[in-house]
Z-matrix of the N, CA and C atoms (Angstrom, degrees):
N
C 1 1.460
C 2 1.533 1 109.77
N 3 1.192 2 110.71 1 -38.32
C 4 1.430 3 116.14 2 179.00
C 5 1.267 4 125.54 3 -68.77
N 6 1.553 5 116.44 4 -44.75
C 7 1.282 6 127.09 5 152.90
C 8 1.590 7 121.13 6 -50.91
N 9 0.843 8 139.49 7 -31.95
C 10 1.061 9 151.63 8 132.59
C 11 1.390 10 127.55 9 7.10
N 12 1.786 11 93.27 10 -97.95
C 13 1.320 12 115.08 11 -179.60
C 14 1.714 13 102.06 12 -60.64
N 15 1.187 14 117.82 13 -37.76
C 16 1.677 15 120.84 14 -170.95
C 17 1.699 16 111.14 15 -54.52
N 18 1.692 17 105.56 16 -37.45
C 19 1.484 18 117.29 17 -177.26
C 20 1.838 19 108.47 18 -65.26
N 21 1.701 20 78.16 19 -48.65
C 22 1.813 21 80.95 20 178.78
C 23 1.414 22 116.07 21 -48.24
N 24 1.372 23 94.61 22 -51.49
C 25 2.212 24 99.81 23 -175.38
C 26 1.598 25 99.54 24 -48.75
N 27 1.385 26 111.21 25 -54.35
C 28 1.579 27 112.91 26 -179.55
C 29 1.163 28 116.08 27 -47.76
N 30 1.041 29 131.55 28 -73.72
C 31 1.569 30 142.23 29 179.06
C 32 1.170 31 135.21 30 -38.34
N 33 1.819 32 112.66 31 -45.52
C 34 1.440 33 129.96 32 -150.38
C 35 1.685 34 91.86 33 -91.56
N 36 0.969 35 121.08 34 -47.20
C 37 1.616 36 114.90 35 176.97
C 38 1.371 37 118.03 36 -56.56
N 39 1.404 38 127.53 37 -36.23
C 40 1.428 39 136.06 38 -168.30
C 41 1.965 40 98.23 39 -55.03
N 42 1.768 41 88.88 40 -49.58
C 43 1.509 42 106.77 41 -160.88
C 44 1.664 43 112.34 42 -61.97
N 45 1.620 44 99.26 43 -26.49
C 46 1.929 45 90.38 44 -172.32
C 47 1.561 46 112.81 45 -89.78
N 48 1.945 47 114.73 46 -6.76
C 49 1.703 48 87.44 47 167.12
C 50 1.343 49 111.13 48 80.09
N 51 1.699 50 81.03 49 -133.65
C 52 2.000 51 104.65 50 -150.41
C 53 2.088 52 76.95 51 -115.07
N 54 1.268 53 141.71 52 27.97
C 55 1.005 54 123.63 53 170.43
C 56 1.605 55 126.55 54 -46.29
N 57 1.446 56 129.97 55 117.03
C 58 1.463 57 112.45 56 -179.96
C 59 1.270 58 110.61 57 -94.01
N 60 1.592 59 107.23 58 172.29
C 61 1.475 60 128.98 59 -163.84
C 62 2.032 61 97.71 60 -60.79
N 63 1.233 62 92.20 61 172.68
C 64 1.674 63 102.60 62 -173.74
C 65 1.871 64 84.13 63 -88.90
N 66 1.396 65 110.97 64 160.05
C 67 1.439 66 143.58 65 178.62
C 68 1.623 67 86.30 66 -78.07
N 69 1.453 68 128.61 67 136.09
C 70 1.781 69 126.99 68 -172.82
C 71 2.075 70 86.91 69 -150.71
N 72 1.310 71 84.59 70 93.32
C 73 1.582 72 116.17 71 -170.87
C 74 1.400 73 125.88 72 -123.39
N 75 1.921 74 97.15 73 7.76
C 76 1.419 75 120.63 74 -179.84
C 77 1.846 76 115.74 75 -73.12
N 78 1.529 77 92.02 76 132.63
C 79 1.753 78 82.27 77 -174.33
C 80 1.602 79 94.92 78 -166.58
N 81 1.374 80 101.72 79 104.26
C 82 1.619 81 126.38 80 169.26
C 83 1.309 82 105.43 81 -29.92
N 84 1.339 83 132.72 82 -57.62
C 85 1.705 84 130.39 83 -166.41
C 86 1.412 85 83.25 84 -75.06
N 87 1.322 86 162.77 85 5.88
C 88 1.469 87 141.33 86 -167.52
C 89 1.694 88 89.07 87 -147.02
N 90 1.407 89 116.93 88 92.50
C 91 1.372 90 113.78 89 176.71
C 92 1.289 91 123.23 90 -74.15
N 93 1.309 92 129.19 91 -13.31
C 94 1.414 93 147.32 92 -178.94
C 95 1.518 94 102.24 93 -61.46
N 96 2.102 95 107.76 94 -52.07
C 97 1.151 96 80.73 95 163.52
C 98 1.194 97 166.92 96 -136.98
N 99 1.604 98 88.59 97 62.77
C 100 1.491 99 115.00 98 -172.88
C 101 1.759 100 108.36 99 -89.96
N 102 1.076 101 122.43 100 13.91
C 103 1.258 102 130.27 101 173.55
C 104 1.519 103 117.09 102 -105.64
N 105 1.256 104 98.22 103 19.35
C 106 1.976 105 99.78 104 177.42
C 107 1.937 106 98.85 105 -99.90
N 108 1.256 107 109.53 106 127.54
C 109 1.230 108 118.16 107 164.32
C 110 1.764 109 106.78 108 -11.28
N 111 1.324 110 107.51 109 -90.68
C 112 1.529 111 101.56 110 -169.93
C 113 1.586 112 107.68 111 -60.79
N 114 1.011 113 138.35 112 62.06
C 115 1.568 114 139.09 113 175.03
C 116 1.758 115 93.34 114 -146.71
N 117 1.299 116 121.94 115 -17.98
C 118 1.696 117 122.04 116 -174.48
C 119 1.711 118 109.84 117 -43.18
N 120 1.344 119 111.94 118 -39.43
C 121 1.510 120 103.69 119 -167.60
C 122 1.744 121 90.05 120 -95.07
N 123 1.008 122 148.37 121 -39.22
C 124 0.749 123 139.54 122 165.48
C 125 2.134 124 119.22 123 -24.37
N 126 1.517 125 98.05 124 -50.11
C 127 1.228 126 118.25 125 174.86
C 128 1.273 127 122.79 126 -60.58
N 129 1.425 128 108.27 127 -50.36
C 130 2.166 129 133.07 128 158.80
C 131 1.848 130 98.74 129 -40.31
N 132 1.278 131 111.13 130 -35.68
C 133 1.509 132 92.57 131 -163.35
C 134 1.489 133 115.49 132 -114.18
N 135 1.368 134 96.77 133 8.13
C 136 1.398 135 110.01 134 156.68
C 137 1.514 136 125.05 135 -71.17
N 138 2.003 137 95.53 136 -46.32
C 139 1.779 138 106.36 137 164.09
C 140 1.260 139 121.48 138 -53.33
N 141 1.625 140 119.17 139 -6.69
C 142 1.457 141 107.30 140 -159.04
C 143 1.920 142 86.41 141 -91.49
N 144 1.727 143 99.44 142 162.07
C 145 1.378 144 109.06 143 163.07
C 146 1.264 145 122.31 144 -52.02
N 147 1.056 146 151.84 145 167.57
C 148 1.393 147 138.78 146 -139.79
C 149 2.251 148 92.50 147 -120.82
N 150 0.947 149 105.45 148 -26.95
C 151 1.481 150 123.30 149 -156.94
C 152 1.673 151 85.11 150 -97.64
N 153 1.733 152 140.68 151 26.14
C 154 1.005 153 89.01 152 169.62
C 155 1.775 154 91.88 153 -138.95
N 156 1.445 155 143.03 154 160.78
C 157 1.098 156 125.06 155 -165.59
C 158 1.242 157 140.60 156 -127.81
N 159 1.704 158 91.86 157 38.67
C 160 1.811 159 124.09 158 173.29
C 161 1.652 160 97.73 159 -160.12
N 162 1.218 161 92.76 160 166.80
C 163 1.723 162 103.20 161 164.42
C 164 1.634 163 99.39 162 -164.59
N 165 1.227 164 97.84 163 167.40
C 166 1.677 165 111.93 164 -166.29
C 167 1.581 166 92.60 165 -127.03
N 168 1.698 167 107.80 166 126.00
C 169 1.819 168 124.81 167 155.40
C 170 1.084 169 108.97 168 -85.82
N 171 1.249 170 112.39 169 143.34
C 172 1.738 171 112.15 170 138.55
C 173 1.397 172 110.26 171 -79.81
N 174 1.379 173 125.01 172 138.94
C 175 1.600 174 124.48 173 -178.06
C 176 1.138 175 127.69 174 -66.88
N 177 1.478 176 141.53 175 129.46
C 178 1.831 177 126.10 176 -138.35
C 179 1.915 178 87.50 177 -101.12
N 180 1.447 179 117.88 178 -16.98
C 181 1.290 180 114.26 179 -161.73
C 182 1.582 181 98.82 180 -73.68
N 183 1.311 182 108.36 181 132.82
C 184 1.512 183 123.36 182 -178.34
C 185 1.253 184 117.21 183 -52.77
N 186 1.223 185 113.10 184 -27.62
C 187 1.837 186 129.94 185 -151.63
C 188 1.603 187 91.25 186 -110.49
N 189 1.477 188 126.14 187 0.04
C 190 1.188 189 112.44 188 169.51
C 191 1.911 190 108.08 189 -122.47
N 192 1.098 191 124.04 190 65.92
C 193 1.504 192 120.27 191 -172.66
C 194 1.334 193 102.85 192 -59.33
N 195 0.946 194 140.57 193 -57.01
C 196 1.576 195 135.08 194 -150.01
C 197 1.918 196 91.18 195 -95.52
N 198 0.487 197 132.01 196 24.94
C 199 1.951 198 131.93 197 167.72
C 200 1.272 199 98.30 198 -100.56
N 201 1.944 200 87.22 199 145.36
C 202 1.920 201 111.37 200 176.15
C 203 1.357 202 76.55 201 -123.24
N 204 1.631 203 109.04 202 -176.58
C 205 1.038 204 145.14 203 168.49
C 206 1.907 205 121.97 204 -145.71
N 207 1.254 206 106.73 205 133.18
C 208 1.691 207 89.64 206 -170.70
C 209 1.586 208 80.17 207 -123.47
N 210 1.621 209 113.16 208 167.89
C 211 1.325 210 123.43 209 -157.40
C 212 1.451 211 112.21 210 -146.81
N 213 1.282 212 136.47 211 139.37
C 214 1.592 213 113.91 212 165.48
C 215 1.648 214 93.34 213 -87.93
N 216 1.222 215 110.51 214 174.72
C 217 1.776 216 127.50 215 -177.03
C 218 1.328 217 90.31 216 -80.96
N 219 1.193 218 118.72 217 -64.41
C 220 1.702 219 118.27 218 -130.39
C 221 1.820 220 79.06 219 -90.20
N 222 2.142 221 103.05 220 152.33
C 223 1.198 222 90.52 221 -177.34
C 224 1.420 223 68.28 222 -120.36
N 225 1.845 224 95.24 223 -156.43
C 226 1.754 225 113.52 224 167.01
C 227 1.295 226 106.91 225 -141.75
N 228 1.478 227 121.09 226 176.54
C 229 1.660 228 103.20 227 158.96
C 230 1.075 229 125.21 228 -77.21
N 231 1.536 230 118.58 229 154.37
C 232 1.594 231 124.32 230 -178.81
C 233 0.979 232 98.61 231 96.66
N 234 1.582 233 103.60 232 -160.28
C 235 1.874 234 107.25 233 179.50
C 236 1.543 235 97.15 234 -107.47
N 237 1.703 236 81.50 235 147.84
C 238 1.315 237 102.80 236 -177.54
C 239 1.473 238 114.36 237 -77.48
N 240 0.944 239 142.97 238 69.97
C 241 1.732 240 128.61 239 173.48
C 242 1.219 241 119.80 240 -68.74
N 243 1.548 242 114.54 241 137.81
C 244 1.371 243 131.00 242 -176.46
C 245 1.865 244 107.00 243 -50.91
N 246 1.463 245 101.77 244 -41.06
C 247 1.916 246 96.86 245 -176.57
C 248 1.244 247 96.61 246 -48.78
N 249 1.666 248 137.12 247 -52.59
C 250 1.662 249 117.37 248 -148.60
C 251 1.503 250 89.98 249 -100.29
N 252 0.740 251 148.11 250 41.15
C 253 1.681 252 141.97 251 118.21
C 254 1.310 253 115.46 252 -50.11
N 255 1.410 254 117.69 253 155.30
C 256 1.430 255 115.80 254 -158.72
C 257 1.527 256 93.68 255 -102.44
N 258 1.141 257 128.16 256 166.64
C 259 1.599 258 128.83 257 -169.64
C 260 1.350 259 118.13 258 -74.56
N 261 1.561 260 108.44 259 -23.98
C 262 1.478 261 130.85 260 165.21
C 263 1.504 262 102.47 261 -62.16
N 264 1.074 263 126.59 262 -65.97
C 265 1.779 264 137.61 263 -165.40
C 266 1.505 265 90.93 264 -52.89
N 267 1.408 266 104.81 265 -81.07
C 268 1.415 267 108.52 266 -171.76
C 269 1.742 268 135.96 267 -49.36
N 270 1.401 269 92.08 268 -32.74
C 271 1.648 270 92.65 269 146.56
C 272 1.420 271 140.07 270 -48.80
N 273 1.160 272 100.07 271 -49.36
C 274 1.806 273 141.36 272 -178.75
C 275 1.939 274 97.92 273 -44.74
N 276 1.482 275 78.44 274 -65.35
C 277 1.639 276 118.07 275 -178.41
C 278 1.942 277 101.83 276 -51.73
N 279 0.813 278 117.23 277 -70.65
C 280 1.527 279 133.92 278 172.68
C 281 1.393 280 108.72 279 -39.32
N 282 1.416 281 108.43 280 -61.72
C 283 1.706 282 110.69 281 -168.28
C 284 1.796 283 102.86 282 -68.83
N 285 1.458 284 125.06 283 -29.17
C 286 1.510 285 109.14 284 172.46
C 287 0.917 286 102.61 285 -71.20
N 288 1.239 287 131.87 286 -51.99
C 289 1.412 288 120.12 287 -157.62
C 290 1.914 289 102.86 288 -67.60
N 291 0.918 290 155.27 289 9.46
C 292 1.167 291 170.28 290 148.93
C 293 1.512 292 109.93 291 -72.08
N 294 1.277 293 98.88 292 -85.53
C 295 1.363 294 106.43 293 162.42
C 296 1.904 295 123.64 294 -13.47
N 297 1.424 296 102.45 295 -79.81
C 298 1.564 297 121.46 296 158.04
C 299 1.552 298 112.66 297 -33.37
N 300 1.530 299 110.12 298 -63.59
C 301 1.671 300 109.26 299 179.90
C 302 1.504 301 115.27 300 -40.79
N 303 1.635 302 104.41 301 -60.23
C 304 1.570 303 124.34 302 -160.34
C 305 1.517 304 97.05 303 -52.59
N 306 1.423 305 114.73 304 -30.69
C 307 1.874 306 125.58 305 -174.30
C 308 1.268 307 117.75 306 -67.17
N 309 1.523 308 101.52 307 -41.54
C 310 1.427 309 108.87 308 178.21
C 311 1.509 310 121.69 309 -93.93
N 312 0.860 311 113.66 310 -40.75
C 313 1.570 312 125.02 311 174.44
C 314 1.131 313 116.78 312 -108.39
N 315 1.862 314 139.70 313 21.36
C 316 1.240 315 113.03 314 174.03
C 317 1.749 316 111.04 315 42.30
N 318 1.326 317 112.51 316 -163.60
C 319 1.407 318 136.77 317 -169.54
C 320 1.883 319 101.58 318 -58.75
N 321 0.643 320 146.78 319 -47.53
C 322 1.712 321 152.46 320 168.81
C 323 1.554 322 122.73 321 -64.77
N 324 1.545 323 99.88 322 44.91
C 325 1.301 324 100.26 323 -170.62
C 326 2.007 325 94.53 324 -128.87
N 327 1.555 326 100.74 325 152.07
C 328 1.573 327 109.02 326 162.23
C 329 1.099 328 117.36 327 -137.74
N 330 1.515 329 134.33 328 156.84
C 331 1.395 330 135.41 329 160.58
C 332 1.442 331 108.68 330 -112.20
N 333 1.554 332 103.18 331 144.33
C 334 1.340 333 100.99 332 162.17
C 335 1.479 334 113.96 333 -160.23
N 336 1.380 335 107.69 334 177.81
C 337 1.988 336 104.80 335 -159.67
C 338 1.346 337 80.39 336 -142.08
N 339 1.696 338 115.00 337 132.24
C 340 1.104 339 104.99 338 156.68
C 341 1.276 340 134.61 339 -91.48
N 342 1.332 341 117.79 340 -166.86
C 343 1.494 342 120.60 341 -168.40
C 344 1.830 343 109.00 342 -89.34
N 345 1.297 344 112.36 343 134.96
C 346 1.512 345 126.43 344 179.31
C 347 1.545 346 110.41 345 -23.87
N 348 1.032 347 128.69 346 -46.86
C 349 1.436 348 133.97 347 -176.42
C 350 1.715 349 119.76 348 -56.03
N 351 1.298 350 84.45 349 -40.90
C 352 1.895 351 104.04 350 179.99
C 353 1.598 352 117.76 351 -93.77
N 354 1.027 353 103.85 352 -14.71
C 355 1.427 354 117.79 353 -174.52
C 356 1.792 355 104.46 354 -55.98
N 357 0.880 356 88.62 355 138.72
C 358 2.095 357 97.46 356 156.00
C 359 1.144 358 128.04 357 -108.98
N 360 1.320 359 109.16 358 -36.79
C 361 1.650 360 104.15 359 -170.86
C 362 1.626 361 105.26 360 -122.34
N 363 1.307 362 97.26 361 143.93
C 364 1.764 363 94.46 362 -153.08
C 365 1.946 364 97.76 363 -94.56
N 366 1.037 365 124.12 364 39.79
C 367 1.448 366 117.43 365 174.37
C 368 1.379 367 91.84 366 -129.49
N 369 1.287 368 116.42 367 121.49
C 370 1.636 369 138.96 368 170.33
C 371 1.752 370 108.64 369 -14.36
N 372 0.628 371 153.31 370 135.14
C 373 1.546 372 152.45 371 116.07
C 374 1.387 373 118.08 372 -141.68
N 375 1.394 374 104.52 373 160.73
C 376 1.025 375 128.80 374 -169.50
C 377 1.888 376 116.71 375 -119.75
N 378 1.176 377 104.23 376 135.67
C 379 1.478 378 114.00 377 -157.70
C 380 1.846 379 113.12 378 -94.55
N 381 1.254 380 108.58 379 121.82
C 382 1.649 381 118.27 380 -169.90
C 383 1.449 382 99.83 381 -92.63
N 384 0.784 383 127.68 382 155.73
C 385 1.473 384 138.33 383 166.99
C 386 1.535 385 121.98 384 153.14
N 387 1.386 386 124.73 385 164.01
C 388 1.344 387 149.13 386 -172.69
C 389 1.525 388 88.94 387 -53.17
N 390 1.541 389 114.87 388 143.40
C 391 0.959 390 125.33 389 172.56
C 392 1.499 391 114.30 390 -106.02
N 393 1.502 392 134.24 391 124.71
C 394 1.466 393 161.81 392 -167.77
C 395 1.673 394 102.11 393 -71.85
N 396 1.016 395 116.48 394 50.38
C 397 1.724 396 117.26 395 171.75
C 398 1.400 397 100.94 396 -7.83
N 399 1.171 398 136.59 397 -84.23
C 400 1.251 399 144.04 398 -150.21
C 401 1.505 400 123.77 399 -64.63
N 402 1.616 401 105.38 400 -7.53
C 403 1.408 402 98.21 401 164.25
C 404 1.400 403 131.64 402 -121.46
N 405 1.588 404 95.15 403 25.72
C 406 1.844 405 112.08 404 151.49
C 407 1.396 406 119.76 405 -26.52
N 408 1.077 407 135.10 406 121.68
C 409 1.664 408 142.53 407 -166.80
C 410 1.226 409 78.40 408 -120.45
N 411 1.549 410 102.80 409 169.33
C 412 1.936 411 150.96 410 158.57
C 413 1.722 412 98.75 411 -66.19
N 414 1.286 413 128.99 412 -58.64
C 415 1.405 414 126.88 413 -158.99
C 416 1.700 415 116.99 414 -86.50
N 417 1.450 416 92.14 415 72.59
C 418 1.799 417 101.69 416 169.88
C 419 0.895 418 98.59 417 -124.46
N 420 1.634 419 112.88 418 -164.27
C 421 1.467 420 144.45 419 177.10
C 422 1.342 421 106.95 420 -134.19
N 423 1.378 422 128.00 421 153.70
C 424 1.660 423 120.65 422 167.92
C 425 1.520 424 92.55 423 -122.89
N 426 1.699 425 96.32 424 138.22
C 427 1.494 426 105.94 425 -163.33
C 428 1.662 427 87.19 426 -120.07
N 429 1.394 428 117.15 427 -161.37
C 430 1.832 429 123.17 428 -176.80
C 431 1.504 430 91.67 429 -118.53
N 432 1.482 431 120.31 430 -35.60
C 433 1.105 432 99.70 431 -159.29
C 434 1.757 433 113.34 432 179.30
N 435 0.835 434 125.18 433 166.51
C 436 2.103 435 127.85 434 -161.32
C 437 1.342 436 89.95 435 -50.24
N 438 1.720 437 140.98 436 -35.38
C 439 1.242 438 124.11 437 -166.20
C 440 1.669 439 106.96 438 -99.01
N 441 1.176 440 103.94 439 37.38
C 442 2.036 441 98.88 440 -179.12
C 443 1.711 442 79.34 441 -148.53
N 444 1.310 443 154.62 442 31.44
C 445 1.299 444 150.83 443 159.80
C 446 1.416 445 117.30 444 -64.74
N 447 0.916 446 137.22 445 71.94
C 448 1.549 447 129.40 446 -167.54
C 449 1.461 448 103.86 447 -34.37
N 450 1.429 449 124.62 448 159.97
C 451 1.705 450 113.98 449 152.01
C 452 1.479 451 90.38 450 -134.45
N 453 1.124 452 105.32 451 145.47
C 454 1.516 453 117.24 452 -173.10
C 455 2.200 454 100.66 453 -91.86
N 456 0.793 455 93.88 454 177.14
C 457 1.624 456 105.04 455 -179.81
C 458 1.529 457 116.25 456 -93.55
N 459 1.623 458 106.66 457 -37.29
C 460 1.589 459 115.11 458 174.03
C 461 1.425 460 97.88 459 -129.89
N 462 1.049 461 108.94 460 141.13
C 463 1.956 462 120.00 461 164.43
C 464 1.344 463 90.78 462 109.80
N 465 1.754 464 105.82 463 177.81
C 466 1.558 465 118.08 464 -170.94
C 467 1.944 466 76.83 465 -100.04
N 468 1.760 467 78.06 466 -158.83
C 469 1.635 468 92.57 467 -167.71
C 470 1.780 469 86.73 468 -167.67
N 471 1.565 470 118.00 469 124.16
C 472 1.274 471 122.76 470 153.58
C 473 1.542 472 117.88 471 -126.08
N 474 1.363 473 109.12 472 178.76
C 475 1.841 474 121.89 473 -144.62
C 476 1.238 475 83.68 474 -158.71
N 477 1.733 476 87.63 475 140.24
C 478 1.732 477 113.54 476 158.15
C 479 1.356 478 98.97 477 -161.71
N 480 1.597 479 92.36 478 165.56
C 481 1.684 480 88.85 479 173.73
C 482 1.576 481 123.65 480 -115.81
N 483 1.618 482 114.96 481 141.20
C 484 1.188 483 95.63 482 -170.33
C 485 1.769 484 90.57 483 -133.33
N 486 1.506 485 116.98 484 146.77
C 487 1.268 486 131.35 485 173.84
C 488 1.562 487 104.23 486 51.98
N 489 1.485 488 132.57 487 29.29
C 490 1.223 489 119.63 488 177.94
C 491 1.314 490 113.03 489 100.34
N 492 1.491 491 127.01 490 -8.94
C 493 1.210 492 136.06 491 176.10
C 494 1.640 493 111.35 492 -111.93
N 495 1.328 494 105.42 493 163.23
C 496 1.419 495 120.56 494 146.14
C 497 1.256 496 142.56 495 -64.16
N 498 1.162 497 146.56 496 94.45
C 499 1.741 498 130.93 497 -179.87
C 500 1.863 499 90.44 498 -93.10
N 501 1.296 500 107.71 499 134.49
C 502 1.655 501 126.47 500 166.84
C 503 1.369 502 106.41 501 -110.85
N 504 1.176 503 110.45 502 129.30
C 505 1.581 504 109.88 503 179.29
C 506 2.032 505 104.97 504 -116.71
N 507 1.373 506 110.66 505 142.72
C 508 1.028 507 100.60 506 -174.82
C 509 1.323 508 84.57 507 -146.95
N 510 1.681 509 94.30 508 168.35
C 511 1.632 510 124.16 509 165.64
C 512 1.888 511 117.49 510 97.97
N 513 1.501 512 105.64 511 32.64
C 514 1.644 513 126.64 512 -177.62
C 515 1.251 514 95.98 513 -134.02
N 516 1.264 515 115.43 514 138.37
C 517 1.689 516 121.25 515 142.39
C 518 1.596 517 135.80 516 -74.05
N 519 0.834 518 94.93 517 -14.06
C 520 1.767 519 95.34 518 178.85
C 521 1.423 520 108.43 519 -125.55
N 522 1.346 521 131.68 520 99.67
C 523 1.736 522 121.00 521 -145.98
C 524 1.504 523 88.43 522 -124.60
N 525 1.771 524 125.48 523 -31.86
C 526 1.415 525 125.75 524 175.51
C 527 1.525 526 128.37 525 -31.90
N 528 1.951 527 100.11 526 -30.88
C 529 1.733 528 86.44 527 173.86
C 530 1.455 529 117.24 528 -85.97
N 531 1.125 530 118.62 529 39.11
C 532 1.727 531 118.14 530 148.61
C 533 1.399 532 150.69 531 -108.06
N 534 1.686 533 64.37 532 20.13
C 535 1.785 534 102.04 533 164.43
C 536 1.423 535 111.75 534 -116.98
N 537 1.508 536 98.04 535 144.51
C 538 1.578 537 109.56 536 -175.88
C 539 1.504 538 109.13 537 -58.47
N 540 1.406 539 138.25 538 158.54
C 541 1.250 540 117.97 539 178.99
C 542 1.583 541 87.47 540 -110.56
């Protein structure tokens, strides 16, 4: 299983290239077109109560059983990217999704968001899941904590914790396979 998932991380990035971002054409007053595939979470966070300012999925994709998803409520038009979140939100944003991990996985847990290019669905989230020991890289940062997370402007960005710290890894677009599926 492990071997596995490690090939996938290897592989799956080589394959997407010059892939571009999804079309983010989602817009509540225009219900028509909130029915395009990448507009779905967009739709999830419409269901949410209006007063609250995250929510947590379970992931509907079959091929990912053990994946969460954490969410802010409020969307905007276009795509939402994690950079123009305000440092407050995205903190906010960071510490559930932590929170959530530490619940599900104890100590063997990572989050990660990928980068705009790879993305599908244009409402922010961030990806929960088991963390893949074995494909720890050299190119992080060790941060203290959800409010010292860098987010970069282009590329994804994934997190784990090690010795009480943060390692952030940046500079990939597709960072999700370092989670177990």
């Amino acid at each position: 299983m492990r071997l596995s998932g490690l090939l996938t991380a290897l592989l799956i990035p080589a394959s997407l290239g010059a892939q571009v971002s999804v079309q983010c054409n989602c817009d509540p007053a225009r219900p028509e077109t909130m029915k395009q595939r990448q507009c779905s979470l967009c739709n999830e966070a419409e269901k949410q109560p209006a007063g609250i300012p995250h929510f947590v999925l379970k992931d509907i994709n079959p091929r990912k059983p053990n994946r969460w998803l954490v969410l802010p409520r409020n969307h905007k038009e276009g795509a939402h990217p994690l950079h123009e979140m305000s440092q407050e939100d995205r903190t906010a944003l960071w510490t559930a999704a932590i929170h959530k991990a530490k619940e599900l996985f104890g100590d063997d847990w990572a989050l990660a968001y990928n980068g705009d290019r790879v993305r599908t669905q244009c409402h922010t989230h961030i990806h929960i899941g088991r963390f893949i020991k074995e494909i720890e890289m050299d190119n992080f940062v060790v941060v203290d904590g959800p409010s010292d997370i860098p987010v970069p402007e282009q590329g994804g960005v994934w997190v784990h914790p090690v010795n009480g710290k943060l390692h952030v890894h940046t500079g990939e677009e597709l960072v999700e396979t370092v989670l177990l599926r």
